[in-house]
GUVEX-718964 format. One line per 2 residues: number of its first residue (from 1); their letters; for each residue x, y, z of C-alpha. Coordinates in nm, 4 decimals, always signed. Example, Ala and Ser with C-alpha at 12.3 -4.5 7.8 and 13.67 -1.06 7.14 Angstrom:
// GUVEX-718964
1 = AS = +1.2300 -0.4500 +0.7800; +1.3670 -0.1060 +0.7140
// end
This chain:
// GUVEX-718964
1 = XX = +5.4951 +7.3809 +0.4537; +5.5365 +7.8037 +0.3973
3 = XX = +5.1399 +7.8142 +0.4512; +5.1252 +7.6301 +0.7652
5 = XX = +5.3961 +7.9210 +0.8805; +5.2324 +8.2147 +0.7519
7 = XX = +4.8721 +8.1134 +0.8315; +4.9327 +8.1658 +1.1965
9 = XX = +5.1373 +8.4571 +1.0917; +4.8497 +8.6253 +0.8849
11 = XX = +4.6095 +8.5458 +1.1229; +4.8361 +8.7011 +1.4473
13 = XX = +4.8718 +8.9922 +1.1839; +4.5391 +9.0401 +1.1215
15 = XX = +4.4107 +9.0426 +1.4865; +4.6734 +9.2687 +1.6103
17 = XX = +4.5476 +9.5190 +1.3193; +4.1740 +9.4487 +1.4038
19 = XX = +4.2433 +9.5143 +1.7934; +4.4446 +9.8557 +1.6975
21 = XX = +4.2115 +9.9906 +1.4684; +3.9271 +9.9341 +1.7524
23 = XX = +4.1765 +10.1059 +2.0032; +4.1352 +10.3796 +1.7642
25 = XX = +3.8340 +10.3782 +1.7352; +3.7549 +10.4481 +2.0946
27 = XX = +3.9992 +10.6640 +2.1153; +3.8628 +10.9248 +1.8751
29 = XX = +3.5159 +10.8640 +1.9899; +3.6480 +10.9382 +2.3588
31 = XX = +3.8122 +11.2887 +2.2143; +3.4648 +11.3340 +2.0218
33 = XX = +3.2630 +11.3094 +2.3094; +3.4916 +11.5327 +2.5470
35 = XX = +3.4951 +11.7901 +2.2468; +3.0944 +11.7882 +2.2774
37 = XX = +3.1555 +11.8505 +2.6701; +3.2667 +12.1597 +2.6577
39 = XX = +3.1100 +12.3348 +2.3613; +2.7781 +12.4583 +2.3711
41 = XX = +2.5148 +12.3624 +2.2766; +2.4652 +12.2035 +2.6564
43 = XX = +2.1821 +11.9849 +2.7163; +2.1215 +12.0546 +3.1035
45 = XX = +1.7833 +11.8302 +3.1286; +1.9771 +11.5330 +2.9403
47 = XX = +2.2560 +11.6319 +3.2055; +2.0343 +11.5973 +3.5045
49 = XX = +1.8283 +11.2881 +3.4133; +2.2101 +11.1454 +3.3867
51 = XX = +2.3700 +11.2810 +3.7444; +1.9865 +11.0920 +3.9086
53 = XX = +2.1008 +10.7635 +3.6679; +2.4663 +10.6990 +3.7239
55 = XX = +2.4595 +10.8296 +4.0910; +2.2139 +10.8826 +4.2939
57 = XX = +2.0245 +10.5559 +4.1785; +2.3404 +10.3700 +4.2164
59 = XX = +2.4166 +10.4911 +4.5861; +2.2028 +10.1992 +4.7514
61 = XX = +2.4513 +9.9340 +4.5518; +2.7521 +10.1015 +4.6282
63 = XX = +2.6684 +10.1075 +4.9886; +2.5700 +9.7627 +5.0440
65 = XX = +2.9045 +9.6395 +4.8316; +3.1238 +9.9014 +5.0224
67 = XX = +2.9930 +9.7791 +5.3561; +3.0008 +9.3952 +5.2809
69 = XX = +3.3451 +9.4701 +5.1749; +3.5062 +9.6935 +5.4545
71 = XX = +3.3383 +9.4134 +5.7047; +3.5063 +9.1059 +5.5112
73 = XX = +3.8356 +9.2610 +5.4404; +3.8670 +9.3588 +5.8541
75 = XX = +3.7780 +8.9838 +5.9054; +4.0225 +8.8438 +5.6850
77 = XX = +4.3566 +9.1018 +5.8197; +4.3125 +9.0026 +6.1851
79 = XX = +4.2784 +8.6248 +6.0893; +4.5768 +8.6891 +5.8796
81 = XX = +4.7492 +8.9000 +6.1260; +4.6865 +8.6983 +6.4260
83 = XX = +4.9358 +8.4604 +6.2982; +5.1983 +8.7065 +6.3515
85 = XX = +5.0534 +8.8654 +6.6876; +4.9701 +9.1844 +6.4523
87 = XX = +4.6047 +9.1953 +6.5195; +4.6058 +9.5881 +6.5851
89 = XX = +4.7062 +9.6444 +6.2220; +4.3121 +9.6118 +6.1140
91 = XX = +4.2401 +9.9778 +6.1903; +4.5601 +10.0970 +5.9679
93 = XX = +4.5265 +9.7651 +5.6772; +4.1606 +9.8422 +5.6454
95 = XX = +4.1444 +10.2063 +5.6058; +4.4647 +10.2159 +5.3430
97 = XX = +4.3026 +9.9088 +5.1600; +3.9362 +10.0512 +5.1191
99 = XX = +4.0719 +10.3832 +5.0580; +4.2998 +10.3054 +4.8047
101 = XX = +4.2191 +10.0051 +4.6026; +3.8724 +9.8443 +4.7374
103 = XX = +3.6697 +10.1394 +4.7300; +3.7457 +10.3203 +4.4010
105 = XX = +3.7452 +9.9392 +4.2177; +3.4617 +9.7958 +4.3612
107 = XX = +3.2594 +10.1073 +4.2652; +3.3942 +10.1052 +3.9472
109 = XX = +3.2860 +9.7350 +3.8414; +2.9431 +9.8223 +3.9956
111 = XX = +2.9473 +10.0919 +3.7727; +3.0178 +9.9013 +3.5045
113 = XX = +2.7612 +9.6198 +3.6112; +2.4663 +9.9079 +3.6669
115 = XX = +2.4807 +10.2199 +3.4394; +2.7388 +10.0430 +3.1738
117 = XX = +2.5136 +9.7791 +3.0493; +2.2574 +10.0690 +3.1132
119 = XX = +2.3512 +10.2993 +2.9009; +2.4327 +10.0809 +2.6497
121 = XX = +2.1152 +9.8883 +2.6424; +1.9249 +10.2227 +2.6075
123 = XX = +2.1682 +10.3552 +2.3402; +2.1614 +10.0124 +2.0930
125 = XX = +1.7535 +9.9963 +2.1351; +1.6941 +10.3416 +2.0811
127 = XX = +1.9794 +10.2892 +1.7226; +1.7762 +9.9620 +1.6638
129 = XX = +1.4118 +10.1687 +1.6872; +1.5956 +10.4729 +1.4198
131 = XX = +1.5333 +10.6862 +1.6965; +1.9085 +10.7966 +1.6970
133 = XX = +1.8679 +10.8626 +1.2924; +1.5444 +11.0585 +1.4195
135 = XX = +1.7385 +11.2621 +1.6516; +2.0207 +11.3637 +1.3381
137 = XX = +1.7019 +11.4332 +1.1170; +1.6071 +11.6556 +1.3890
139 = XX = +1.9478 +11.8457 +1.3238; +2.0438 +11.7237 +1.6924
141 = XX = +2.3924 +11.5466 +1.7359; +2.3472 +11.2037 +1.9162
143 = XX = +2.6748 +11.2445 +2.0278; +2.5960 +11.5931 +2.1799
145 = XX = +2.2882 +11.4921 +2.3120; +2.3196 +11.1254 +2.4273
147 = XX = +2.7160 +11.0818 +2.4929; +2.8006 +11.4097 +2.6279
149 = XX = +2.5720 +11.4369 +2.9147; +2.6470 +11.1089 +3.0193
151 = XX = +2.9977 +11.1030 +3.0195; +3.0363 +11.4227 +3.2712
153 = XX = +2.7864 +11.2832 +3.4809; +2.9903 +10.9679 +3.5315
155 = XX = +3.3037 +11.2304 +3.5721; +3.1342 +11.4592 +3.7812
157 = XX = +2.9224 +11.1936 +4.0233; +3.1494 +10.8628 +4.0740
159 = XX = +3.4226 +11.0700 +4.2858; +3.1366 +11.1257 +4.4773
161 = XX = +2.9861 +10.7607 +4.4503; +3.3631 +10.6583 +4.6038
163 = XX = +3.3686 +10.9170 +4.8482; +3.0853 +10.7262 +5.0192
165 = XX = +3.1771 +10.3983 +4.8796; +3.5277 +10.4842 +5.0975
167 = XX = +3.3603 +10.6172 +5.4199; +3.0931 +10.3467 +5.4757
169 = XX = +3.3542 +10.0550 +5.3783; +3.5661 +10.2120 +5.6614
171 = XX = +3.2604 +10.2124 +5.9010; +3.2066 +9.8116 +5.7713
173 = XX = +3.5320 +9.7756 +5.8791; +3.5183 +9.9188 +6.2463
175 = XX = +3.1837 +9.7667 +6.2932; +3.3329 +9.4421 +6.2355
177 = XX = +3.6124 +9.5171 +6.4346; +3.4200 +9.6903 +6.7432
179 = XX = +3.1289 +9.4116 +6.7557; +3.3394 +9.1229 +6.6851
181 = XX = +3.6734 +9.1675 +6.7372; +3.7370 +9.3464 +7.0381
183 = XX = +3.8626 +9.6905 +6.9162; +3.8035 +9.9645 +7.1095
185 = XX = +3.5540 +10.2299 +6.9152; +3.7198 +10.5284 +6.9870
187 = XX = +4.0612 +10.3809 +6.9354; +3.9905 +10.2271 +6.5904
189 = XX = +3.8825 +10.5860 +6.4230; +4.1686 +10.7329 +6.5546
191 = XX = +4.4337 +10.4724 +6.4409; +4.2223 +10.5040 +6.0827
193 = XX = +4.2664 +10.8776 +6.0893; +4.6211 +10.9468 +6.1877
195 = XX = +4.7386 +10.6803 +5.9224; +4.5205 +10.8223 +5.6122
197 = XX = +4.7209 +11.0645 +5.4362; +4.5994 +11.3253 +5.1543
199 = XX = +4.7495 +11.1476 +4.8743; +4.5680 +10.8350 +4.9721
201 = XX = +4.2129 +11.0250 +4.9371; +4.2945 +11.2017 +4.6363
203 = XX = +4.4218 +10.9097 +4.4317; +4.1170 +10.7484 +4.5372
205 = XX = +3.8719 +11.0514 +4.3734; +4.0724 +11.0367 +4.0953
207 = XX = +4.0704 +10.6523 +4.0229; +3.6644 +10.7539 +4.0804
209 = XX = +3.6770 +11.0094 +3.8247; +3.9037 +10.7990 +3.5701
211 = XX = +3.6866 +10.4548 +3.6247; +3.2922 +10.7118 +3.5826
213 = XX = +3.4562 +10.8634 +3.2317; +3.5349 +10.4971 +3.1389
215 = XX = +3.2099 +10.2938 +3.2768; +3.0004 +10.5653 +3.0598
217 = XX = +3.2434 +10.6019 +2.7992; +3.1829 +10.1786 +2.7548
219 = XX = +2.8476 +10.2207 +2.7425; +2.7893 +10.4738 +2.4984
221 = XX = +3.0494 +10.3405 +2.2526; +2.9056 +10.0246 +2.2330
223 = XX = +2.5278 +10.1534 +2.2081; +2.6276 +10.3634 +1.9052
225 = XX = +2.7935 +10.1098 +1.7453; +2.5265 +9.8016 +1.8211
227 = XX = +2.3793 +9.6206 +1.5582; +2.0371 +9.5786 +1.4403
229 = XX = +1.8028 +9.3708 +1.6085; +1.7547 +9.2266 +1.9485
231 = XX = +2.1287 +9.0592 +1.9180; +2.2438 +9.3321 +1.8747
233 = XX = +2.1370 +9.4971 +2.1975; +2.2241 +9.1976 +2.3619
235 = XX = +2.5810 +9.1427 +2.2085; +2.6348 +9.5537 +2.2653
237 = XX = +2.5178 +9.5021 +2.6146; +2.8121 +9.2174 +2.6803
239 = XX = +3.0442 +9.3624 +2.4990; +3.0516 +9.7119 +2.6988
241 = XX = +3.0238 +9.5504 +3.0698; +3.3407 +9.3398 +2.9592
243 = XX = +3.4957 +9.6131 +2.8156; +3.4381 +9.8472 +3.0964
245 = XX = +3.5529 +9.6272 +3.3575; +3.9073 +9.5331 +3.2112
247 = XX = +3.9325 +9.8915 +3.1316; +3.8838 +9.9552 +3.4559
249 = XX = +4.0901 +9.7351 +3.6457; +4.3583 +9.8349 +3.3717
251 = XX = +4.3278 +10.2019 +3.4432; +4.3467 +10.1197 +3.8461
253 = XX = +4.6687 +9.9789 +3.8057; +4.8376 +10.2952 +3.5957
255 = XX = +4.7160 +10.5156 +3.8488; +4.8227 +10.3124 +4.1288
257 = XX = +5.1729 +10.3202 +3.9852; +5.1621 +10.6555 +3.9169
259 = XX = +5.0366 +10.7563 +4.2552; +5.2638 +10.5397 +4.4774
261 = XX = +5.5640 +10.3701 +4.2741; +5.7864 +10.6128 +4.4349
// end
């Protein structure tokens, strides 16, 4: 009878530990890999080849989701608000809801669909193929050298990635709304800009900033710590889109309540 009660007990005990020493874990590889950020030696070419990967190559998918988005989300407030005779809310709805929760999430889980799984697939082979234990032989820190640049590209370029990712899901919107729905052009951009405010943009770069540190973070974490083999790739691969995309979604709703619970 006792081991029936502490068998689930142990085994409660045992994952809580397990999922606390991983938080750990990431933690100190996170504080590793921003120490390497900032102290030389700086790897610009590494650096660059990472600002082309995470954004510019990703700007074609951001733009296609943001605009699919802005259009659908316009569609679905005047069929919501026609109900209640509120149809001239889409302007106001769309632009606060791209702005600050669409845009900077849907960027950040193509992030983590893209250049996540990415980084990590490159990270695990190259570990699998020793050519990480070639770089340390080499007297070259993998963490300087692979994690590092990475990391402040997905800082540095995602802000920018939403930035768009904001401004063409707005456009979606009002295209929708112009071609479709009767809104007046001219009328519609104005509503849109007299209701934005600056806290609205700027918790949106920041959720871009916060959601680029952790899609690349993901990534690398999981590629250094892969296992051997093509399952191990594979299972590293998984294991840092899932892990970037709950982080993600995690992270958006701190800094939404820190932002606007007031």
């Amino acid at each position: 009878m006792s081991a029936l009660i502490t068998r689930p007990l142990a085994l409660l005990g045992a994952t809580v530990l397990a999922a606390l020493a991983t938080v750990g874990r990431v933690t100190r590889f996170a504080l590793d890999a921003f120490r390497h950020i900032i102290t030389p030696p700086f790897y610009g070419r590494e650096f660059w080849h990472a600002l082309v990967h995470v954004g510019y190559l990703s700007l074609p998918v951001v733009g296609l989701t943001a605009i699919f988005t802005g259009g659908a989300l316009a569609l679905q407030i005047y069929a919501g608000g026609s109900r209640f005779s509120a149809e001239q809310v889409v302007p106001q709805i769309v632009a606060l809801g791209v702005v600050r929760e669409l845009g900077p999430v849907m960027v950040g889980l193509m992030m983590a669909a893209r250049v996540t799984s990415s980084i990590a697939a490159e990270i695990a082979t190259m570990k699998v193929t020793e050519q990480i234990d070639a770089l340390v032989t080499l007297s070259t820190d993998p963490m300087k050298y692979l994690t590092a640049p990475r990391v402040f590209a997905g800082l540095v370029t995602v802000p920018v990635l939403v930035a768009v990712g904001d401004t063409i899901g707005v456009f979606g919107g009002w295209f929708v709304s112009t071609q479709s729905l009767g809104f007046n052009p001219a009328t519609y951009l104005q509503n849109t800009v007299d209701f934005l405010e600056p806290p609205d943009v700027i918790s949106s770069l920041v959720k871009g900033a916060a959601f680029g540190v952790i899609a690349t973070l993901m990534g690398c974490y999981f590629g250094m710590h892969s296992g051997r083999g093509a399952q191990g790739v594979g299972r590293a691969t998984k294991s840092s889109v899932v892990a970037a995309a709950v982080l993600i979604l995690a992270a958006n709703f701190v800094l939404t309540q820190a932002f606007f619970s007031t």
